[in-house]
N, C-alpha and C positions, 0 to 999 in steps of 0.2 A: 021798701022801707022809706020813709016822709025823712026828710030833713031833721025833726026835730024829734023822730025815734032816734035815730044814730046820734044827733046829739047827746040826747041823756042813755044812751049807749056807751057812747065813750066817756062822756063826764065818770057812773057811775065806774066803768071801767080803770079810770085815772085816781076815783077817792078810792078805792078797795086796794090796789096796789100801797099808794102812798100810806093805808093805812097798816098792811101787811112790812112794808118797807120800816116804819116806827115804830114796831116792838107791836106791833099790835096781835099778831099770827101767836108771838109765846101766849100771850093775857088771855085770849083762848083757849089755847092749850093749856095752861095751869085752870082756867074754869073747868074743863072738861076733865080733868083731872080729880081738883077735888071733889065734882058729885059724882065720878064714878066711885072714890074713894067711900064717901060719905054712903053711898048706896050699899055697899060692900060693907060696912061696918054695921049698918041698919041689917042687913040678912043674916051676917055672923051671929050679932046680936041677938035677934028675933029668932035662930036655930039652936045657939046656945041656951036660951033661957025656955026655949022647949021643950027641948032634951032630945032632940033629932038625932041620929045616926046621921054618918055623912051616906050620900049618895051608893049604889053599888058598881063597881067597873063595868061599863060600858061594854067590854071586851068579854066575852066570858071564856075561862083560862078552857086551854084546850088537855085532855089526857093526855100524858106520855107515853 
């Protein structure tokens, strides 16, 4: 590796912490959060105004 790989090696290395270290790891996670959220409400949405049944169990129940 040249000199000026590991330079911006470590540079990048140095901003991602410091950026993780300033609240920046939550601002993330709260994005990632709300379009999982917003995804979720878009499929609810678009299966309710369907008229979809939910899913059937995966499991299928066994006889006693």
């Amino acid at each position: 590796m040249t000199f000026l790989n590991q330079l911006m090696l470590y540079f990048c290395t140095v901003v991602c912490v410091l950026y993780l270290l300033s609240g920046g790891y939550s601002a993330v996670r709260y994005f990632r959060r709300r379009q999982a959220d917003k995804s979720a409400a878009e499929k609810i949405s678009a299966s309710q105004s369907a008229g979809t049944r939910p899913e059937d169990p995966r499991i299928p129940e066994q006889p006693s």
